[in-house]
KESE-684260 format. One record per residue (C-alpha): residue in one letter; x, y, z; residue number from 1. Coordinates in Angstrom, 3 decimals, always signed. Last residue first. Layout:
N
type: A	px: X	py: Y	pz: Z	seq: NUM
...
***
This chain:
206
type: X	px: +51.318	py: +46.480	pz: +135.240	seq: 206
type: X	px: +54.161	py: +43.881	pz: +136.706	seq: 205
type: X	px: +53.434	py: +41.033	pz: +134.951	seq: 204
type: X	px: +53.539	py: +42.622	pz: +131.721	seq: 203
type: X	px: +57.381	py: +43.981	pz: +132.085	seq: 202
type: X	px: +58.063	py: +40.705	pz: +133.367	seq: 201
type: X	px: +56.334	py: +39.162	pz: +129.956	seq: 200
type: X	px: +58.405	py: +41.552	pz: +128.093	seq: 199
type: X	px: +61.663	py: +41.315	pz: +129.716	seq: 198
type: X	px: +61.817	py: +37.366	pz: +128.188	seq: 197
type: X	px: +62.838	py: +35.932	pz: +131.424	seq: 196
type: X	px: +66.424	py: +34.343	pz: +132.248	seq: 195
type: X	px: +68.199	py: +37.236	pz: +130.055	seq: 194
type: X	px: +70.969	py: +35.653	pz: +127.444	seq: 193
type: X	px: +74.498	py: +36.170	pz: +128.903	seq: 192
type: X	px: +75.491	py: +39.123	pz: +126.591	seq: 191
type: X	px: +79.742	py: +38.739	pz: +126.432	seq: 190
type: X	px: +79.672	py: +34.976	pz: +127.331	seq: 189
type: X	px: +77.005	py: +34.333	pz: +124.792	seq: 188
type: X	px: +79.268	py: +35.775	pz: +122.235	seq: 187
type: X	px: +82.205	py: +33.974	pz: +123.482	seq: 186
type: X	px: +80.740	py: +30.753	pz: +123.370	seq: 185
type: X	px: +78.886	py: +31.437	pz: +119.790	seq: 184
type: X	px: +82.284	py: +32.261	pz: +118.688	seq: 183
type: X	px: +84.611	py: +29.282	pz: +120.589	seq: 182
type: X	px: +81.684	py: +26.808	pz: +118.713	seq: 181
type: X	px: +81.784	py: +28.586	pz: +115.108	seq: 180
type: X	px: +85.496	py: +28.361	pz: +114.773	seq: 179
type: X	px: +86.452	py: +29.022	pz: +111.535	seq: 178
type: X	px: +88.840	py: +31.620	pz: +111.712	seq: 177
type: X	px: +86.612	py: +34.531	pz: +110.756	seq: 176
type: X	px: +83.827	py: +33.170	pz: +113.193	seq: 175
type: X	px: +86.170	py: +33.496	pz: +116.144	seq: 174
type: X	px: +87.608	py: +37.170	pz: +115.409	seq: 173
type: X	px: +84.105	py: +38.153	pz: +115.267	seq: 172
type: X	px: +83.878	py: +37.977	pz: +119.072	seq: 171
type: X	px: +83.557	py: +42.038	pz: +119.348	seq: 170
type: X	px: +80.897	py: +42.165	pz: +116.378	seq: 169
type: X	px: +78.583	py: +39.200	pz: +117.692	seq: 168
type: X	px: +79.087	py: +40.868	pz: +121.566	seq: 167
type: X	px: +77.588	py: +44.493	pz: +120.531	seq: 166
type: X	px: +74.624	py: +42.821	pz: +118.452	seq: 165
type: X	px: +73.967	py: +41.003	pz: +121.958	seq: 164
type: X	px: +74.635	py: +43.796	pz: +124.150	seq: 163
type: X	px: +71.989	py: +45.770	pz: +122.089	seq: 162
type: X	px: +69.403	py: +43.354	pz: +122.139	seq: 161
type: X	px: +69.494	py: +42.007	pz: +125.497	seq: 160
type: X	px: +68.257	py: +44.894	pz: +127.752	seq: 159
type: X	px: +67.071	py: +46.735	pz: +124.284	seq: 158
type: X	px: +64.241	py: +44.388	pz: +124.166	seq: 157
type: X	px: +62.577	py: +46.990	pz: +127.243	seq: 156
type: X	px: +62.306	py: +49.556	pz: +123.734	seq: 155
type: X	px: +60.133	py: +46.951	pz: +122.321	seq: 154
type: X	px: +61.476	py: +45.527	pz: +118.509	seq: 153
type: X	px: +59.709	py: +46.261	pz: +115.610	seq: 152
type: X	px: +56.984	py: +44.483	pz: +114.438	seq: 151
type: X	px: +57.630	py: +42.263	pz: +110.864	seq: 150
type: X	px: +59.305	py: +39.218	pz: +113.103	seq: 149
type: X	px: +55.517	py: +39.105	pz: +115.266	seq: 148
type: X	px: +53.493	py: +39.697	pz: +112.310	seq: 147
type: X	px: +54.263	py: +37.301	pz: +110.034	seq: 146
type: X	px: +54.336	py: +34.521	pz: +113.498	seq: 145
type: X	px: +50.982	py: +35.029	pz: +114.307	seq: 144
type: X	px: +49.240	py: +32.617	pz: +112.535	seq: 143
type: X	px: +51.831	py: +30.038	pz: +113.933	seq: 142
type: X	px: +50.353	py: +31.025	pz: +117.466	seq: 141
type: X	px: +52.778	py: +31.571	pz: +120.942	seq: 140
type: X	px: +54.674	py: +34.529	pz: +119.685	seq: 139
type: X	px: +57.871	py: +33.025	pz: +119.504	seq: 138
type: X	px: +61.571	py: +34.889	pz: +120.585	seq: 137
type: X	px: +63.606	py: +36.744	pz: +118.718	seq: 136
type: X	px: +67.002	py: +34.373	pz: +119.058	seq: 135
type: X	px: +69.329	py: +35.178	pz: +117.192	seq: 134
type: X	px: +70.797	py: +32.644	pz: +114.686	seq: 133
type: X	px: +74.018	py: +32.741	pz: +112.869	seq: 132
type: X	px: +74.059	py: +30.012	pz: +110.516	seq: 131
type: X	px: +77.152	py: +28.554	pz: +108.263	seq: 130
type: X	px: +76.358	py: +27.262	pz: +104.595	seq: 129
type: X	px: +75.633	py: +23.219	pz: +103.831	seq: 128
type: X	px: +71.923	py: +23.874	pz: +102.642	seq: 127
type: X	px: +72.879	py: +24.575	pz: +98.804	seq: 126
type: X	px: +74.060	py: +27.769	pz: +98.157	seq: 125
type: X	px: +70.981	py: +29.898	pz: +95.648	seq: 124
type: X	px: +68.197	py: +27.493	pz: +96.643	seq: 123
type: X	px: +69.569	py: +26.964	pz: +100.559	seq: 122
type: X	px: +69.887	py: +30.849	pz: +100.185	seq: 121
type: X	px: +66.101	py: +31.331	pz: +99.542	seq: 120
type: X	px: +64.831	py: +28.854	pz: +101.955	seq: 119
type: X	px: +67.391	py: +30.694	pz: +104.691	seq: 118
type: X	px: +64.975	py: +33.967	pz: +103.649	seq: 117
type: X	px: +62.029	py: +31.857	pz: +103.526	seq: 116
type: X	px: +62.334	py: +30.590	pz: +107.741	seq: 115
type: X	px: +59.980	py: +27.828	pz: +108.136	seq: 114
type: X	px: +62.605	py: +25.402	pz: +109.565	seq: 113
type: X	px: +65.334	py: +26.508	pz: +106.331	seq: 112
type: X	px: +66.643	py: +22.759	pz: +106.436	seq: 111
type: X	px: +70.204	py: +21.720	pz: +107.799	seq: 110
type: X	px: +73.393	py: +23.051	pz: +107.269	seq: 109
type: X	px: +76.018	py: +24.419	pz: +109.489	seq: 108
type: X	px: +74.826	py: +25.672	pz: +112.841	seq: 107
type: X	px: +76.066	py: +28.356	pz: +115.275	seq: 106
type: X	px: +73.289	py: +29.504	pz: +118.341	seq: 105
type: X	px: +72.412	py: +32.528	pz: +119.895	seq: 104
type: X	px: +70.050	py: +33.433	pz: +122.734	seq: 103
type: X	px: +68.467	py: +36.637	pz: +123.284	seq: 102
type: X	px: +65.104	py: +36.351	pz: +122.580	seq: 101
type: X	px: +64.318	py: +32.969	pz: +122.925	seq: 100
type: X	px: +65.188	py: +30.566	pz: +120.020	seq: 99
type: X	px: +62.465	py: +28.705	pz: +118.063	seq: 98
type: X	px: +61.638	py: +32.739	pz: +116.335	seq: 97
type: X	px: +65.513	py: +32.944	pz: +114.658	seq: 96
type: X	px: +66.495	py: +35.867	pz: +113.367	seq: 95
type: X	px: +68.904	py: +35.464	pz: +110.617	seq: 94
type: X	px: +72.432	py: +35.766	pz: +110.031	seq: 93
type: X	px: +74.176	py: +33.976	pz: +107.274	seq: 92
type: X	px: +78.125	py: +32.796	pz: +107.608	seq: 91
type: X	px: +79.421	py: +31.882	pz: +103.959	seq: 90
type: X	px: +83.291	py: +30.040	pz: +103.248	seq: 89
type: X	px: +81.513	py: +26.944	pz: +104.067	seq: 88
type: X	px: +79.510	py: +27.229	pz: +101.165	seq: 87
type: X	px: +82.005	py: +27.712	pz: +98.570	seq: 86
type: X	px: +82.865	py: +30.504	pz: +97.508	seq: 85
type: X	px: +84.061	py: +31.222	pz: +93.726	seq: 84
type: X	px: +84.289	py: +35.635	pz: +94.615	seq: 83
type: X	px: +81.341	py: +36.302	pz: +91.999	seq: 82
type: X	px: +79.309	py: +32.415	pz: +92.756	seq: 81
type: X	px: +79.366	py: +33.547	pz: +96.853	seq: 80
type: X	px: +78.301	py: +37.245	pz: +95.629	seq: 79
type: X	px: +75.630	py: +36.431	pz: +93.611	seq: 78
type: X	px: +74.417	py: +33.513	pz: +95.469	seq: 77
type: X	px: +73.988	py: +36.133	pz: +98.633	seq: 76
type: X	px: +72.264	py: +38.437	pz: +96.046	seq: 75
type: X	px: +69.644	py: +35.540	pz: +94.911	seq: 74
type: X	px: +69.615	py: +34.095	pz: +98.624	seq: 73
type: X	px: +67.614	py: +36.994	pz: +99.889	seq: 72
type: X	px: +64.844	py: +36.357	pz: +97.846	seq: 71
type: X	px: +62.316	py: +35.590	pz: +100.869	seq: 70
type: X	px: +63.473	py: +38.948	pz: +103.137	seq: 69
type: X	px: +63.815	py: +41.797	pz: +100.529	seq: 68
type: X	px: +65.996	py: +42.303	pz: +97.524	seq: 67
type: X	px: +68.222	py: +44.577	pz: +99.123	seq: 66
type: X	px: +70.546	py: +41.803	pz: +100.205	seq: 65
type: X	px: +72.357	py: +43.297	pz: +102.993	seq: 64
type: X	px: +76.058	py: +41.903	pz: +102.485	seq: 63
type: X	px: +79.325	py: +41.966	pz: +104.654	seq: 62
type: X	px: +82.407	py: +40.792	pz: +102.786	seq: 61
type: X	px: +85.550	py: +39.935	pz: +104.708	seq: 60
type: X	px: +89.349	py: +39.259	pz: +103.835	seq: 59
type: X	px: +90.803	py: +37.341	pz: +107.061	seq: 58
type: X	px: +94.745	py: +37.827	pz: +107.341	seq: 57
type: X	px: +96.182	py: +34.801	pz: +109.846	seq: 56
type: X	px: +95.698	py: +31.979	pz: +112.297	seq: 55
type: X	px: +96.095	py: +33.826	pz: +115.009	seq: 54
type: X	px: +93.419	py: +36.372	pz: +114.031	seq: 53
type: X	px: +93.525	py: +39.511	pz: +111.952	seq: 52
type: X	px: +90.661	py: +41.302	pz: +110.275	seq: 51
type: X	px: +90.632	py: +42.789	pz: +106.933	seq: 50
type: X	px: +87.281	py: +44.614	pz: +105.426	seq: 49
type: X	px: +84.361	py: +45.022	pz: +103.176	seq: 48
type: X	px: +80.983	py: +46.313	pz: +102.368	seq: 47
type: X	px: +77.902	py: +45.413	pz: +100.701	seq: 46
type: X	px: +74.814	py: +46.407	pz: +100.015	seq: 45
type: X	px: +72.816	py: +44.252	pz: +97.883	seq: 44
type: X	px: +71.354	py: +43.340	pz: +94.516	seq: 43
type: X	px: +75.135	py: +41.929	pz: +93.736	seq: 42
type: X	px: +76.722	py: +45.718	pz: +94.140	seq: 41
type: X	px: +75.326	py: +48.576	pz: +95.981	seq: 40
type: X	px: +77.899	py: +50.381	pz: +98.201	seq: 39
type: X	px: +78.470	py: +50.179	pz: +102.332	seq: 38
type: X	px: +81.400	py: +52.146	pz: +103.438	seq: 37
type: X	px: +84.979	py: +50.118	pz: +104.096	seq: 36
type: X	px: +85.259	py: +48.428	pz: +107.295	seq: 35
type: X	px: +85.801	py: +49.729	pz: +110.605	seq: 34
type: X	px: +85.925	py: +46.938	pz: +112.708	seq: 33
type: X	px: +82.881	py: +47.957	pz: +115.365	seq: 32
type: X	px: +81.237	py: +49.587	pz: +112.586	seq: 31
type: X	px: +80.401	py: +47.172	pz: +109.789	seq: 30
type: X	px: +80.240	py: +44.439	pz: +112.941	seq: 29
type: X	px: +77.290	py: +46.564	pz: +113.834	seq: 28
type: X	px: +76.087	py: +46.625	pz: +110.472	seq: 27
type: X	px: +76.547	py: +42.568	pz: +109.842	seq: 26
type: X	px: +74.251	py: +42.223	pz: +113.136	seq: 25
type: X	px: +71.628	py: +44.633	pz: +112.708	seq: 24
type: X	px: +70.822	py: +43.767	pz: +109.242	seq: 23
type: X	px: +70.563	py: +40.283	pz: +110.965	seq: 22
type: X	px: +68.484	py: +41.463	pz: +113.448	seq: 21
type: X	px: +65.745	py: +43.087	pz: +110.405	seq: 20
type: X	px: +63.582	py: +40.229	pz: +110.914	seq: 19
type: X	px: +62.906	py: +41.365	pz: +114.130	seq: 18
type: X	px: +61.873	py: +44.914	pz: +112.916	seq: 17
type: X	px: +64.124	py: +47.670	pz: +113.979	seq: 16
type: X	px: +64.982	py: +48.845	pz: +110.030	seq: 15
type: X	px: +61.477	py: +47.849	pz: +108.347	seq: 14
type: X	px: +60.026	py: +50.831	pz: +108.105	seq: 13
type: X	px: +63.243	py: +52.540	pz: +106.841	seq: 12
type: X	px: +63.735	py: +50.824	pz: +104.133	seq: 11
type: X	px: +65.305	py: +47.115	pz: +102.611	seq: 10
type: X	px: +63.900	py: +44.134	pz: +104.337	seq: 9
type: X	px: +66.512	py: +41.579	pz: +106.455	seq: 8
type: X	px: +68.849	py: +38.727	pz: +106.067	seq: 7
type: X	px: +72.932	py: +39.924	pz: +107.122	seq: 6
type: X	px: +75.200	py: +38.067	pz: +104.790	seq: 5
type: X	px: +78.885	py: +37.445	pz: +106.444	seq: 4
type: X	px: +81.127	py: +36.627	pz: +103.590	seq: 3
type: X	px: +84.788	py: +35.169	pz: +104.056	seq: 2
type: X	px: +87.356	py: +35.538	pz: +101.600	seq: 1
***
C-alpha cells in the first residue's frame, strides 16, 4: 500500500488557504481516479483506491489529517503504523513557501525547513518519507509568513493553481511506482510553472 497524506486545516475557512494545497492535491487525485468516498478513520479522512501501472496493482490511501496543520503527523503515524508502512511507502504534500508559486519539487528526507506540519510527521515517521512540495510562493518578511499560507489563494492564482492540482492527479501513475523524478517531470510538463508570479504582473499593471 501506498499512502498519499494531504497537510492542511479542517473547515471551511480554511479550504482555499495555501496551506490547504495539499488538501487540494490528495482531493483532486480523490476525483480524477475515482476512489472510494472519504470516511473518518486515524483522526483523518481518508479514502482509498487501485491504480495500475507497468509495474503492477497499486493499493492507495489518501489522508486529510483532521487534526489541524502542526499535528498532522499524529494521523499520518496512525495510518503508516495501522497498515506496517514504512517510510518510503508515504508521499506527503505540503505547500512549500521557498518554492514559487507554481513549481513542484520530489524529495525524500531531510529537515521540516520551518514547515510544523512536516515537523509533525518527521516526529510520528522519522524524516526519511517522500515530499510533494508546491510551490506558494514567499511573502518577502518571516513575520509575515503565518499569514501569507493562512490567506486564501487570489482568483489570478488560478492560472497555475488549477492546472497544477490537475497535472499531480493525471501523473499519479509515476509516484505509485516509485518514481518520484519521471512524476515531478511529468507534472511540471503538464502545468509549466508561470515565468512571473501573476500577482506582481497583475500589480504592475494597476
Amino acid at each position: 500500500m501506498l499512502l498519499l497524506a494531504g497537510l492542511g486545516n479542517p473547515g471551511d475557512r480554511y479550504a482555499r488557504t495555501r496551506h490547504n494545497i495539499g488538501w487540494m492535491a490528495v482531493e483532486a487525485i480523490a476525483e480524477r481516479w475515482r476512489f472510494s468516498p472519504w470516511r473518518s478513520r486515524f483522526h483523518a479522512l481518508c479514502c482509498e483506491g487501485q491504480l495500475t501501472t507497468p509495474v503492477g496493482e497499486h493499493r492507495l490511501l489518501l489522508v486529510k489529517p483532521q487534526t489541524f496543520y502542526n499535528e498532522s503527523g499524529r494521523a499520518i503515524g496512525e495510518a503508516a503504523k495501522f497498515f506496517k508502512l514504512n517510510p518510503a511507502d508515504v508521499v506527503v504534500f505540503h505547500d512549500e513557501i521557498d518554492l514559487a508559486p507554481g513549481r513542484f519539487r520530489m524529495k525524500t528526507g531531510g529537515g521540516a525547513a520551518g514547515n510544523n506540519g512536516v515537523r509533525s510527521t518527521i516526529a510520528a515517521l522519522g524524516p526519511d518519507f517522500r515530499r510533494a512540495r508546491i510551490g506558494v510562493g514567499h511573502p518577502g518578511d518571516k513575520e509575515l509568513v503565518q499569514s501569507h499560507v493562512l490567506s486564501e489563494f487570489h482568483k489570478v492564482d488560478g492560472q497555475w493553481l488549477d492546472p497544477l492540482l490537475t497535472a499531480t492527479a493525471d501523473a499519479l501513475p509515476f509516484v505509485a511506482a516509485g518514481e518520484d523524478e519521471r512524476y515531478q517531470a511529468e507534472v511540471l510538463r503538464l502545468a509549466p510553472a508561470l515565468k512571473a508570479d501573476p500577482r506582481k504582473s497583475l500589480r504592475d499593471s494597476d
